[in-house]
C-alpha positions in Angstrom: 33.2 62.2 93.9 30.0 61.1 95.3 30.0 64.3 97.5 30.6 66.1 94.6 27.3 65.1 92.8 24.7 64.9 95.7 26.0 68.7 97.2 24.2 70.7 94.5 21.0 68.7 95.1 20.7 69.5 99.3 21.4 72.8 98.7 18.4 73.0 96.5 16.6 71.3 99.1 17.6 73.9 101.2 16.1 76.5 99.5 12.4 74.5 99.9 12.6 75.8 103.6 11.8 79.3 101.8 7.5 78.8 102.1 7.8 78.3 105.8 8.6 82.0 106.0 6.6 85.0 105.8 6.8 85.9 101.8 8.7 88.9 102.5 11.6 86.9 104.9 11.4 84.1 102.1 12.2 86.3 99.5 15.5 87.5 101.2 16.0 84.2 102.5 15.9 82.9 98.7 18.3 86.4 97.7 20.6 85.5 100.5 20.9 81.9 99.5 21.3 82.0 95.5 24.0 84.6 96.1 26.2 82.1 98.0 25.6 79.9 96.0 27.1 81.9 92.4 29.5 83.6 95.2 30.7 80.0 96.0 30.3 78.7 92.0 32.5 81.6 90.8 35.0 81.6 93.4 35.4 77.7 92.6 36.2 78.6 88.8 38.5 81.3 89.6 40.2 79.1 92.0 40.3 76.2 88.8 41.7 79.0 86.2 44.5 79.6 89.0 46.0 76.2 88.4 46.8 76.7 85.1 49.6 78.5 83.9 49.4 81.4 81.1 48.9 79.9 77.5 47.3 76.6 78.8 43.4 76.1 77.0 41.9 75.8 80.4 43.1 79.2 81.7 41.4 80.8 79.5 38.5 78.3 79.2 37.8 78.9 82.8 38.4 82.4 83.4 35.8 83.2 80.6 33.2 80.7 82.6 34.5 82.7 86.0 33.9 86.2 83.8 30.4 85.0 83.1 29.4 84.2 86.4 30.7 87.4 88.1 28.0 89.1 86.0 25.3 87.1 87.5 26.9 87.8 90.9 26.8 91.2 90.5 23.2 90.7 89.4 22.1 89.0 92.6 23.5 91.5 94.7 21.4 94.0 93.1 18.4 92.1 93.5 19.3 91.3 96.9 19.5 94.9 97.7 16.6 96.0 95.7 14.6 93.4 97.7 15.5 94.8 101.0 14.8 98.3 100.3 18.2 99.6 99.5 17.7 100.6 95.9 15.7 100.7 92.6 16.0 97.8 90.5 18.3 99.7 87.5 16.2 97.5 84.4 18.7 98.2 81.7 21.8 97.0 83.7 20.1 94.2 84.8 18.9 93.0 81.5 22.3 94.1 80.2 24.0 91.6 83.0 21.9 88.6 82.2 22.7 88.9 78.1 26.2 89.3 78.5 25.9 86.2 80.9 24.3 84.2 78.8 26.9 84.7 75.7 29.8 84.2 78.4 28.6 80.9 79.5 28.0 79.3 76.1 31.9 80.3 74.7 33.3 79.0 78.3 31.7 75.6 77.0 32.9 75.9 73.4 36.5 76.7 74.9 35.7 73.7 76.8 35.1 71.4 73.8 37.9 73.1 72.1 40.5 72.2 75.0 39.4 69.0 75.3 40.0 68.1 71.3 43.5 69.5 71.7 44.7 68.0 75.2 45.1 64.8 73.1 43.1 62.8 75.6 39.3 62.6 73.8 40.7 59.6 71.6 41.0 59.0 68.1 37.5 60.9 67.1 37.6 61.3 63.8 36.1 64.9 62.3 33.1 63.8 61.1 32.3 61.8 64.2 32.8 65.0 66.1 30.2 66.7 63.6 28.0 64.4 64.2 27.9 64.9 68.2 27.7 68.2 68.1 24.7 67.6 65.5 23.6 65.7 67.8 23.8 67.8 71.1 22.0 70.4 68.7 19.1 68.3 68.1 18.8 67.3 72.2 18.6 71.0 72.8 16.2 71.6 70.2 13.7 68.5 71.1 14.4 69.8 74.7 14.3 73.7 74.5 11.9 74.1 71.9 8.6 74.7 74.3 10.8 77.3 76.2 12.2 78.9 73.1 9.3 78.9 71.1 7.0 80.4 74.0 9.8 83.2 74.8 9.4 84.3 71.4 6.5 86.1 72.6 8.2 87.7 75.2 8.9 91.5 74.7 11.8 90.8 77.0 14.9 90.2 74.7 16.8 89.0 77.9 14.4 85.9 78.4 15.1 84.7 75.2 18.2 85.1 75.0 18.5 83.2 78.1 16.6 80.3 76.5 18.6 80.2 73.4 21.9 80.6 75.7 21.1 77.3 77.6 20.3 75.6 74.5 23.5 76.5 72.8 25.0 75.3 76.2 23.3 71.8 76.1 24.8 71.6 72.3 28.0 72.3 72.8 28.0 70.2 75.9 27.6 66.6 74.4 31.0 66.9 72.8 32.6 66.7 75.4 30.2 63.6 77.0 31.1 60.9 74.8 35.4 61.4 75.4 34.5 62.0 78.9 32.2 58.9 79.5 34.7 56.9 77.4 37.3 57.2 80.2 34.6 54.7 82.0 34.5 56.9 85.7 38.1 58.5 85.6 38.5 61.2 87.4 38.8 63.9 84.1 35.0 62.9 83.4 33.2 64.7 86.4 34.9 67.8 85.4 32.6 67.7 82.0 30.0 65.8 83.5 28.7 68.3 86.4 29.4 71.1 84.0 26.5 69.2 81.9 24.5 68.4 84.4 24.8 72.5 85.3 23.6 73.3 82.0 21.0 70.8 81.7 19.3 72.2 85.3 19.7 75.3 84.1 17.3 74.8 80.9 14.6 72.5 83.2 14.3 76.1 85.6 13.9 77.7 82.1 11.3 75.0 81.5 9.6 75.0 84.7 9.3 79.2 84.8 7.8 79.7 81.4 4.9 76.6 83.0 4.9 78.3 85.8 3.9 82.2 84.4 1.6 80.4 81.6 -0.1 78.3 84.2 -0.2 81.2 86.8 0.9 79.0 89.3 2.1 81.5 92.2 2.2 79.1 95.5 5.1 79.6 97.6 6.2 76.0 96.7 6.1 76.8 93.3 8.3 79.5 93.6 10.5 77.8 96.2 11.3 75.5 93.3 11.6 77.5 91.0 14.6 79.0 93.1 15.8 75.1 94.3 17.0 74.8 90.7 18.8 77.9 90.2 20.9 76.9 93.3 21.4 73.3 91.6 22.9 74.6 88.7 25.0 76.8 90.7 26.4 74.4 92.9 27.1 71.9 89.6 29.7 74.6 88.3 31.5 74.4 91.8 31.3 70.6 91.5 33.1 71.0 87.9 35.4 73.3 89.6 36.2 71.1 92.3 36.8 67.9 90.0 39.1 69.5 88.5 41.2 71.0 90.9 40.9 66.7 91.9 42.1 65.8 89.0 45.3 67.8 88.4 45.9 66.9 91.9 46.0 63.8 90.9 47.8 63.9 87.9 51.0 65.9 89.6 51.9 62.1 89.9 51.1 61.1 86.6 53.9 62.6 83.9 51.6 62.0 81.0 48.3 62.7 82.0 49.6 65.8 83.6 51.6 66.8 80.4 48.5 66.2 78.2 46.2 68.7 80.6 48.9 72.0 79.5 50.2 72.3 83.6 53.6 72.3 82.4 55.5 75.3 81.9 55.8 75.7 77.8 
């Protein structure tokens, strides 16, 4: 699973190649690249949803997260074409796209936590213990999201801060799913949750590091190289969750329990 967790970081380190360009061939270079990576990214979770059968948790859990990043797909095409000439930039849609995004992304995690609770393999975590993580995810997004939030309250574009407030929900409803998944002390069913953490967390640190680099006018190409590094990171962390978990019900074909508890079975 090693492979798994370094990937998402050298293909961000790819995209730092982008201010040896011209601006003009860095932009498409940085188009071209962030739509293979959410090309690759949703095309892992559709391939995850297809191991399920219907009426298991994770079908739906998954094809949801898939849903959501089709839209951001479809979203970097435009952009792509719009940078290379091909078309206007149609505002609406686009703003359109990234809302309904960022409300797909934040249920996919909250089917997530949900499926987790009823595979029967968090543990005995009692209700209020639950409460309390979630309370406790809350309060990490908060302490971590607030500078973002709190300055995209300013912005007249709706879409920003909805996109804040989506990756903090995100981080919240993330840590459920953390403390049952660490538990299992580096068993395969953890990476799943883990990376689709880690994807979350990345995602808030590029909200982070926009909103300082638009207050700080900070416009260098590096700047703006990184700025696209981490959007590729977070990308490639949802085909790392993908990928675990295609591992792990490979895995537990040979395993009648575990495999029983993860809904594969025909009902």
């Amino acid at each position: 699973m090693k492979f798994w967790s370094f990937l998402p970081w050298l293909c961000g380190a790819a995209l730092l190649a982008g201010p040896l360009a011209p601006q003009q061939n860095a932009l498409v270079f940085y188009r071209v690249m962030l739509l293979i990576a959410v090309t690759v990214a949703t095309a892992g979770a559709f391939r995850a949803a297809r191991n399920f059968e219907r009426g298991d948790a994770l079908l739906t859990t998954w094809a949801v997260l898939a849903g959501g990043y089709v839209l951001l797909w479809v979203r970097y095409v435009i952009r792509l074409l719009v940078t290379l000439h091909v078309m206007e930039l149609p505002v609406t849609f686009d703003r359109a796209l990234l809302i309904v995004h960022n409300i797909a992304v934040p249920v996919a995690l909250w089917l997530f936590v949900r499926a987790w609770r009823t595979t029967g393999l968090a543990g005995p975590v009692s209700r209020g213990a639950f409460i309390a993580a979630v309370m406790g995810g809350l309060a990490i997004a908060i302490a971590v999201g607030a500078y973002p939030f709190l300055n995209g309250s300013h912005n007249t574009d709706t879409a920003v801060l909805i996109s804040t407030l989506g990756d903090m929900i995100s981080i919240a409803l993330i840590v459920p799913l953390l403390m049952p998944a660490l538990g299992m002390r580096g068993g395969l069913l953890m990476y799943t949750w883990l990376y689709l953490a880690l994807a979350q967390i990345v995602w808030l640190m590029y909200d982070i590091w926009a909103l300082m680099r638009t207050g700080s006018n900070w416009s260098s190409p590096w700047a703006l190289a990184l700025d696209q590094a981490l959007r590729a990171v977070a990308l490639m962390y949802i085909f790392s969750a993908s990928a675990a978990q295609r591992r792990a019900l490979a895995h537990a074909a040979d395993e009648p329990t575990l495999r029983q508890s993860m809904q594969i079975l025909p009902t």
